[in-house]
N, C-alpha and C positions, 0 to 999 in steps of 0.2 A: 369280545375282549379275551385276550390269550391268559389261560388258567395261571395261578403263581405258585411257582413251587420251592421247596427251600431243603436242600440238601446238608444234613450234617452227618461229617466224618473225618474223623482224626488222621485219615493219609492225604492229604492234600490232591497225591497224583487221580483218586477217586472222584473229588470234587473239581478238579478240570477238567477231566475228560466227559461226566455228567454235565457240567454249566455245556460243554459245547456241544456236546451230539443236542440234550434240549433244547438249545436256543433252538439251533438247525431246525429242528422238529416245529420251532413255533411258542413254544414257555417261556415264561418271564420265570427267569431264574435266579435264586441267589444261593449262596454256598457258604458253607462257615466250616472250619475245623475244631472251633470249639463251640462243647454243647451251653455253656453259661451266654456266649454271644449269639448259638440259634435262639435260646430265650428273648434273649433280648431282641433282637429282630422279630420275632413272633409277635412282641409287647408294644413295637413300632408300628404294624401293619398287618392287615390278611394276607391270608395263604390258603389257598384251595386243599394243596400235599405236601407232608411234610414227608421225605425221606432221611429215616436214620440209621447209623450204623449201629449192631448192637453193644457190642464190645468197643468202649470208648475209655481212656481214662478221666481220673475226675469224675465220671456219670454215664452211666451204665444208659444202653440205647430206653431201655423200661422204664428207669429213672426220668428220662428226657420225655417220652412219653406221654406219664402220666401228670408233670409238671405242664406240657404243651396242652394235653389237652382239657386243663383249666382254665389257661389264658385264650384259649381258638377250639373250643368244642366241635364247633363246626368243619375246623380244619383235617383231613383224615390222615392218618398216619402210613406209613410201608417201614416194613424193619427190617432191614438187609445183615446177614449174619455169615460169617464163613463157618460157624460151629453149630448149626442147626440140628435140634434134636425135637421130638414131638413137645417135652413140655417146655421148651421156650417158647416153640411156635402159639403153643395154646396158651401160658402166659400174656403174651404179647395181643392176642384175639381179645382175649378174657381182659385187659385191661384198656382195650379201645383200636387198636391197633386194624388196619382193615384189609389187613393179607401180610405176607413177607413174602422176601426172594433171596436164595443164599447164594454165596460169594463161592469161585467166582460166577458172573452171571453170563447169558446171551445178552448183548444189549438190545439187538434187531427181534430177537425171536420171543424172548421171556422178556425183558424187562420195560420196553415200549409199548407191546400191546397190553401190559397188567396197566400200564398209567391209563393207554387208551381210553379200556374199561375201566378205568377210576372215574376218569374227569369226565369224559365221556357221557358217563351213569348220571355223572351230576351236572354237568350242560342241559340233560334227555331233562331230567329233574327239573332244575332252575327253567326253562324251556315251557316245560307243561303246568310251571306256576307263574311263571308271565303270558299263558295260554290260559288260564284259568282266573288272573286279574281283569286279562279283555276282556273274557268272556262276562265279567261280572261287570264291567264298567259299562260295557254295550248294553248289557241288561236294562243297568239304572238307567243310563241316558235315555233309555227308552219311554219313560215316563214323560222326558223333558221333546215337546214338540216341535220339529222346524231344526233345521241345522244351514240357516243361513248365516253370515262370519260374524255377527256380533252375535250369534247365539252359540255356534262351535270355540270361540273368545269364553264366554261365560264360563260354557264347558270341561275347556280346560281347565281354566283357573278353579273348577269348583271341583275337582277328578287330586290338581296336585294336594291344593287347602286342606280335601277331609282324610288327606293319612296322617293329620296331624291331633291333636287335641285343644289348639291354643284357639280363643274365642273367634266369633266371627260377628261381622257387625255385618248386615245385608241392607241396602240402601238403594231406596226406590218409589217412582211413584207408583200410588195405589194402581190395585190392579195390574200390577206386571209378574205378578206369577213369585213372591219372595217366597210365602209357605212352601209351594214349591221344590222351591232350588234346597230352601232347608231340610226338607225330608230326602233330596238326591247327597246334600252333604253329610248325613246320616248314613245313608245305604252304602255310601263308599266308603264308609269311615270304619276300622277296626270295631266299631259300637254297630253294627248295624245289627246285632242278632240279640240286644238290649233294645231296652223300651227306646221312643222316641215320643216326646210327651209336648203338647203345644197351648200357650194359654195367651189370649188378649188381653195385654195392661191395660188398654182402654176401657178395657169394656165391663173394670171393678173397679169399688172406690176404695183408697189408700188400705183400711181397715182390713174387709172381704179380701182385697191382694194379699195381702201377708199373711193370714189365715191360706190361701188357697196354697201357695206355695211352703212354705215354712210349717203346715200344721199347726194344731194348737191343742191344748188340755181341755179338760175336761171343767165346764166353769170359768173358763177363763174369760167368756162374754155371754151376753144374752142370747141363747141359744147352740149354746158349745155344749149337747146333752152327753157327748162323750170323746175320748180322745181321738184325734184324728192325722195321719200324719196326710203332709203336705203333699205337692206336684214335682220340689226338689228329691225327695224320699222314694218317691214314688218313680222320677227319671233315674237313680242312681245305675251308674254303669255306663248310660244311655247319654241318648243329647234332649236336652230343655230347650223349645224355641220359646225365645219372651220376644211376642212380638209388639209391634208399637209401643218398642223398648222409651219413645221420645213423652210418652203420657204420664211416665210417672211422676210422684210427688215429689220434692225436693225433702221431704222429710223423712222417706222411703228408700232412697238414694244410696242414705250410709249402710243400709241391711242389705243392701244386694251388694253394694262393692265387697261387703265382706264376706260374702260367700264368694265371691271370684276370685279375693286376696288367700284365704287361709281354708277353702272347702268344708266350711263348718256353718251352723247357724244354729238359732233357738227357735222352737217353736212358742208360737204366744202362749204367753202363761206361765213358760217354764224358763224364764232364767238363769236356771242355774248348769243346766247340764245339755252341753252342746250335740251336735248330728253332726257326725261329720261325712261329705259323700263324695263319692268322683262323677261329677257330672260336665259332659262338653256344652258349654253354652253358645247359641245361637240368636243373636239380638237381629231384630228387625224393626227399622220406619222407612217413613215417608219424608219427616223433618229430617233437615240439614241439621244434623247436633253441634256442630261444629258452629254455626250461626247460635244457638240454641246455649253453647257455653259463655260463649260471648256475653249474650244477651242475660247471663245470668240464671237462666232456669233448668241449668243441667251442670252438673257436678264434670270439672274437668277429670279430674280422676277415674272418674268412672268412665267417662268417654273415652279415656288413653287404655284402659284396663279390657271394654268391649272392642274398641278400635286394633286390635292386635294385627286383624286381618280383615283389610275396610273390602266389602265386594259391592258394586254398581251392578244392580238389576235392569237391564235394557229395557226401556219403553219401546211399547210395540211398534212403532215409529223406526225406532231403530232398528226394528226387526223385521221391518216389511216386506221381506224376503221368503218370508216362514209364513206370510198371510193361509196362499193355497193347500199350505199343511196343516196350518191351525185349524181352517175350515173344513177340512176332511175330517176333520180328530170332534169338532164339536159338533158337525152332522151326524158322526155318527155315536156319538154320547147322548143328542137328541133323540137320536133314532130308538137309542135303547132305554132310556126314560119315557118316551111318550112311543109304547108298544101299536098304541092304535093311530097313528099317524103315518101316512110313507114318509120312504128315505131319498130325502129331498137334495139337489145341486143345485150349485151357483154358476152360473153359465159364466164365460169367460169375460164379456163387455159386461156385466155388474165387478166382478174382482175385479177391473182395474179401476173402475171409478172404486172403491172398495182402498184400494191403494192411497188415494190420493186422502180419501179421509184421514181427520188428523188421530182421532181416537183418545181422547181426552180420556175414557174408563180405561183405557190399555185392553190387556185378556180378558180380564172380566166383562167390558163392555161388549167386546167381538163373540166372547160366550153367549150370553144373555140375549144380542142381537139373535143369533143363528138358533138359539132353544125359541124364539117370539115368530122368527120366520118360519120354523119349522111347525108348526103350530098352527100359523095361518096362513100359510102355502095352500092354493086351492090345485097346486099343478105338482110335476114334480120337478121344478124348474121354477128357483127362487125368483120371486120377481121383486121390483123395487120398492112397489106399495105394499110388500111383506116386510117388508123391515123398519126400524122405528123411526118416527117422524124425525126425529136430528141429521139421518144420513138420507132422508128425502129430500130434506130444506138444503142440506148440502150440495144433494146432486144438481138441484134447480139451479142455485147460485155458479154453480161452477161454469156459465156463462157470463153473469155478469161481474165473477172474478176477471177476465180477459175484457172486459170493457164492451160487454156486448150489449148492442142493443135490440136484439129478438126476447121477447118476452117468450118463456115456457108454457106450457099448459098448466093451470095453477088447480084444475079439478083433479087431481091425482100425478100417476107418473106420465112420461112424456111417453107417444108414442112406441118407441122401442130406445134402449140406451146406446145404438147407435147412432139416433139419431142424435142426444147428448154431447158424445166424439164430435161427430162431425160439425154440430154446430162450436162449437170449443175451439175445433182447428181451422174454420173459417174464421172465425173471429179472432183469433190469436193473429192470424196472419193477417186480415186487416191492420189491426192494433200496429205492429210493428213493420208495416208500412209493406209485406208481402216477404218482407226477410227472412228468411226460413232458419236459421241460427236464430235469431233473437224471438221469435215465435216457439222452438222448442224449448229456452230457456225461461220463459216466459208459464211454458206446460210442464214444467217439471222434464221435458223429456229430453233425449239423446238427438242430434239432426240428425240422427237415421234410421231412429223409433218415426220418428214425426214425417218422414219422408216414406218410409211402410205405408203409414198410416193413410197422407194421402193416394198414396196408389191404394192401400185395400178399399178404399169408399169411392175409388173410381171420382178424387176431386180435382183432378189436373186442370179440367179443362174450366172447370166452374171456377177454380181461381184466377186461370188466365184471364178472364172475360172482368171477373172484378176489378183486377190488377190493372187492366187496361180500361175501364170505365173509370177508377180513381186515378188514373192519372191522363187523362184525357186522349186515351188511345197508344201514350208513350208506352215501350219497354223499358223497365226497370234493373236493368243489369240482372244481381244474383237472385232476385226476386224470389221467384216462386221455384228455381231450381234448388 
């Protein structure tokens, strides 16, 4: 973006010949001869530099000045003088001013490369603090696993959301990683060098809630032995995650909307004399609130108040992109929990059956799996019957999902989980009559994943022979091509 600069002086022939050599140059320039209208244009819009003359009538270049740089601090000043003497120039320093050049000037020689190094200095500036936002946003992301496009989607949206303060409501099901994303909206957020404080509404009842957040005096219930301030008090500055914001009571309801409306509350006990705090709040569930208002058991108001900025947490489902990186990430989170176990892989024919599962737990489940495999791995090379009996019973079926009729080995896993594949994609293509389109769509997969696949198991020939025993020696057109 071309620097903006804004020229004032009272000879007009100065501010033309300036608007045009600058444009030339590349500057978005504007030009005034009087300094009441560079005010005013200052008050319209940024400016990177302001060049002024000092000797003006009406308002002295000092005068303009020290007025400009109330209104665009940020803005730097040059003060161009034909009567230059040491204490103008130090005047002019000494009141914000960031060089001069006297009249008349070089334009080629003095007066273009002084802007150079003005704007220059502050591109270098501006430059190595959008060098310095990446570097921190690459940081955070880093936390966050997997950068397949509905998780670099999330990403985004969760990088622009926390340079703000306005609430965020997080929405998802369990197990997709909300806590999370809310501590990545923290880290990026102006608050990240403030507390970040996290409490489950489910997990207290109405009472113990508003004690835990809000504080309470001293006596104010059975076992209140001394004052105590709250999880609000305690986040000030910072961001509050409330999460399974959807459990609370309806009678609870009005005390929190009113710390979102006016940043103040009472601690139990003490009615009379308000807290007031600046905290960024972060709501999270699982419930549809928006069903949930409907339905009566949640305060529309306060759903419009956390809803300010609704963000959708992606099931791992939608993430199944990010599986091979999540598994990297929770083998070796295993690895360094359980110090006396090897460091265990998933060979490539388990991840893709791995894929197909639906994963009902989301991340949590995929964790938990890979900490259980890890654990009873006898090799170092995950095998099937290491992992929990849901994604066994899965992998067996996934035959007689495609209509097959080979029974699996049912004392444990099958031989090897190619033979799995293979039995899957002969039966698929029975099923749909040898058609190889409607057999890949059938497997979730691409006709030309599916078409790999029978060349990698070497099954050409073993379908031809089928294809032509069910249809009693005939060729079938697209068949098995």
């Amino acid at each position: 973006m071309s620097a903006k600069v804004l020229i004032v002086d009272d000879e007009s022939h100065i501010c033309t010949m300036l608007d045009r050599i600058l444009k030339r140059e590349g500057y978005d320039v504007e030009t005034s001869t009087d300094p009441e209208h560079g005010l005013t244009l200052l008050k319209q819009q940024p400016y990177d530099l302001l060049v002024t003359d000092l000797n003006m009538p009406g308002m002295t270049g000092l005068e303009l000045l020290g007025r400009a740089r109330k209104i665009q601090p940020q803005c730097e000043v040059v003060m161009m003088t034909g009567y230059a003497t040491v204490e103008t120039a130090r005047d002019a320093l000494k009141r914000g001013a960031i060089d001069y050049i006297e009249k008349p000037m070089d334009i080629e020689d003095e007066f273009l490369p002084l802007l150079a190094k003005i704007l220059g200095s502050d591109n270098e500036s501006q430059d190595q603090d959008e060098d310095r936002e990446e570097a921190r946003t690459q940081d955070a992301w880093g936390d966050f696993v997997g950068r397949g496009e509905a998780t670099l989607t999330l990403l985004n949206k969760v990088t622009k959301v926390a340079r703000s303060d306005v609430p965020v409501l997080l929405q998802g099901q369990s197990g997709t990683g909300k806590e999370v994303v809310s501590e990545l909206l923290h880290k990026l957020s102006r608050r990240s060098e403030r507390p970040f404080i996290k409490i489950n509404c489910a997990a207290l009842p109405e009472g113990l809630l508003e004690s835990e957040l809000f504080g309470h005096t001293k006596g104010s219930f059975t076992g209140a032995t001394s004052d105590r301030d709250g999880l609000f008090k305690a986040a000030d500055g910072g961001t509050l995650l409330l999460d399974e914001i959807g459990e609370i009571s309806r009678t609870f309801q009005p005390k929190l909307l009113r710390v979102l409306q006016d940043g103040e509350f009472h601690r139990v006990g003490d009615a009379q004399r308000s807290i007031k705090v600046d905290v960024r709040i972060v709501a999270a569930t699982n419930r549809n609130l928006a069903e949930a208002v409907r339905g009566g058991d949640f305060r529309e108001d306060l759903y419009y108040r956390l809803n300010v900025v609704p963000l959708e947490v992606p099931t791992l489902h939608d993430r199944i992109d990010d599986l091979p990186d999540l598994l990297d990430h929770f083998v070796a989170q295993a690895a360094r929990k359980h110090t006396g176990y090897a460091r265990v892989h998933f060979p490539e024919d388990l991840v893709r059956i791995l894929r197909h599962y639906p994963w009902p737990g989301n991340i949590r489940e995929l964790a938990n799996a890979v900490e259980s495999a890890t654990v009873l791995a006898e090799s170092e090379e995950i095998q099937l019957s290491d992992l929990p009996v849901a994604i066994q019973d899965f992998a067996r079926s996934l035959g007689q999902e495609v209509g097959a009729d080979i029974e699996l080995p049912m004392g444990g896993a099958p031989e090897t989980l190619e033979e799995i594949e293979m039995r899957c994609i002969i039966q698929s293509m029975a099923k749909t009559k040898f058609n190889r389109t409607r057999a890949a769509d059938l497997l979730g997969l691409t006709r030309r994943t599916l078409s790999y696949r029978i060349n990698k198991y070497d099954l050409e020939d073993r379908l031809t022979r089928l294809r032509e025993e069910s249809s009693g020696g005939k060729n079938d057109g697209e068949s098995a091509a």
